[in-house]
Each structure stands twice: as structure tokens, then as C-alpha cells.
C-alpha positions in Angstrom: 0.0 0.0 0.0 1.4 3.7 -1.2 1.1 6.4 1.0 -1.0 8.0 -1.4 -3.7 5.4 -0.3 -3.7 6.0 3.2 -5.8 9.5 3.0 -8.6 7.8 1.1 -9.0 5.0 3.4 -9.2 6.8 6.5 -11.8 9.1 4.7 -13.7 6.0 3.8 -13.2 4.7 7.6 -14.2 7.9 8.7 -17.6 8.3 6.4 -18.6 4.3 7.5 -17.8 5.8 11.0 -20.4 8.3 10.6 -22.9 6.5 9.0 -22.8 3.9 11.4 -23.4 6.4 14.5 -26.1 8.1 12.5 -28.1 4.9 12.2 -27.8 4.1 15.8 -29.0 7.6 17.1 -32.3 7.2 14.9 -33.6 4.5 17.2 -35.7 5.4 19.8 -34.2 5.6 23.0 -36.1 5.3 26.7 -35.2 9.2 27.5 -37.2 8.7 31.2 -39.7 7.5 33.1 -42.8 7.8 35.6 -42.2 5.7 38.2 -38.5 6.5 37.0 -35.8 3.4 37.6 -34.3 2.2 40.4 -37.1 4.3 42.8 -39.6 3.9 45.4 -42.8 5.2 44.8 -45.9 4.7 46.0 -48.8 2.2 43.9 -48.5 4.5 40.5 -51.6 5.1 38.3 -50.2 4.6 35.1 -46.7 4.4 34.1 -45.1 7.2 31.6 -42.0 6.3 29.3 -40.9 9.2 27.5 -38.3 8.3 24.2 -36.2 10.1 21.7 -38.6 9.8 18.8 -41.8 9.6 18.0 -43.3 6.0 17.9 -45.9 3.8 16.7 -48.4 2.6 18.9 -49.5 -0.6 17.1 -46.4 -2.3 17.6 -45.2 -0.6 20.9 -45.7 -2.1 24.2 -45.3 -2.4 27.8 -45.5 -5.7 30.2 -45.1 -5.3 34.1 -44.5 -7.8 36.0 -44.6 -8.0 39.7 -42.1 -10.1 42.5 -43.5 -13.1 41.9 -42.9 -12.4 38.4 -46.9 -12.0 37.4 -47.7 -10.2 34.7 -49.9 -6.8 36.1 -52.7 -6.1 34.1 -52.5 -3.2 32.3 -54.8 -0.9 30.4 -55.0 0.1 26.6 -51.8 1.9 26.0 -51.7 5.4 24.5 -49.1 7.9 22.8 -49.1 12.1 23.9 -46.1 14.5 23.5 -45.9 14.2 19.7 -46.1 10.8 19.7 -42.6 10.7 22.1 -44.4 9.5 25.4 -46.2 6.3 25.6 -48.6 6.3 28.8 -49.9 2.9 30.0 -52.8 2.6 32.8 -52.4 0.4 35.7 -55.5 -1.4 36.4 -55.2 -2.0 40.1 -53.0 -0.7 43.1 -49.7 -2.5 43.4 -48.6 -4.1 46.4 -45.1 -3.2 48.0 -43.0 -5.0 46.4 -40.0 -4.5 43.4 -41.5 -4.2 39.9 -40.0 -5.1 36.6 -41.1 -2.8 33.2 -40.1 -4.5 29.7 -40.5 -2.3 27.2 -40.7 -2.7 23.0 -41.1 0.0 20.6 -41.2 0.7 16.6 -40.3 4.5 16.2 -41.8 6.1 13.3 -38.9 5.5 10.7 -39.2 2.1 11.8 -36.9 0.9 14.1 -37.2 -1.2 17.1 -35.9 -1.4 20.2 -36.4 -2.7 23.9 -35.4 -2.8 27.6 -36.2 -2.8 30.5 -36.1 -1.1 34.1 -37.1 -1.7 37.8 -38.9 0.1 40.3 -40.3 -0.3 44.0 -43.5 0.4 45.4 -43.5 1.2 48.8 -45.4 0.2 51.8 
């Protein structure tokens, strides 16, 4: 390899670089959330997960399950905030006890993406 070469291919490292990064900022990313993780709250109403982009509600979702590992029943999930928040009711009071969210979204230029967070409700 000439020296000459050497320029070009850490421009074309560089632009792949780039391109890469912008593709993983255009997923929507958990930006917070009501209860917000790792806290103690008391029995919440409805849990709030604000993200990075605007999503789609058909294929975005929200499962909480409880100590025992139950799954909570939730109510009909909904999207405010330009489509950035997606708000979920919680059917019943929660006992004390720590509480796992697992989240899945499609953001609006179709990407997915997941995860999950705890929190605690207190006596």
C-alpha cells in the first residue's frame, strides 16, 4: 500500500464511522420514566415512558410484572407528547414490592428497540 492510499481509506473509515453512528441515534431511545428506575414510589396510576422519537403505537408495548414475576394487568396503551411519550394505565393498586417494566417499541422510521427497568413500590 502507497502512501497516497492512506488519505482515502481513513476518509472512507471515517464516512462508514459516521454513517454507522447516524443509524444508531435514529432509534428510539427510553429518554425517562414515571415511576422513573431504580425508585420507590408509592402504587402508580399509570406508568409514563418518554423516548427520543416519535413512535408507533400498534407495535409498541409495555409488560409489568410484579415479584413473583406475574404479569400486572395493564390498560390500553396510548401515545401524547408528539407521539414521544407512551402512557400505559395500571389497572389496580400494586402491592409493596419490586417491579420489573419490559418495554418494546417501533419508532416512526421504523426501528425497534427494547429494555427494561425496575422500580419499587413502597409500603
Amino acid at each position: 500500500m502507497t502512501i497516497s492510499k492512506l488519505p482515502r481509506i481513513a476518509f472512507t473509515a471515517l464516512i462508514l464511522a459516521a454513517a454507522a453512528a447516524s443509524q444508531a441515534l435514529a432509534h428510539a431511545h427510553l429518554k425517562t420514566s414515571s415511576p422513573a428506575e431504580k425508585t420507590s414510589v408509592v402504587s402508580p396510576g399509570e406508568l409514563d415512558l418518554t423516548f427520543t422519537e416519535e413512535l408507533t403505537l400498534k407495535f409498541s408495548g409495555v409488560k409489568v410484572t410484579d415479584p413473583a414475576k406475574k404479569e400486572i394487568k395493564l390498560g390500553e396503551a396510548g401515545l401524547k407528547d408528539d407521539g414521544k411519550v407512551l402512557t400505559v394505565p395500571i389497572s389496580a393498586t400494586l402491592a409493596p414490592g419490586d417491579y420489573t417494566v419490559d418495554w418494546h417499541v417501533l419508532s416512526a422510521d421504523g426501528h425497534k428497540t427494547n429494555g427494561s427497568y425496575t422500580f419499587t413500590v413502597k409500603p
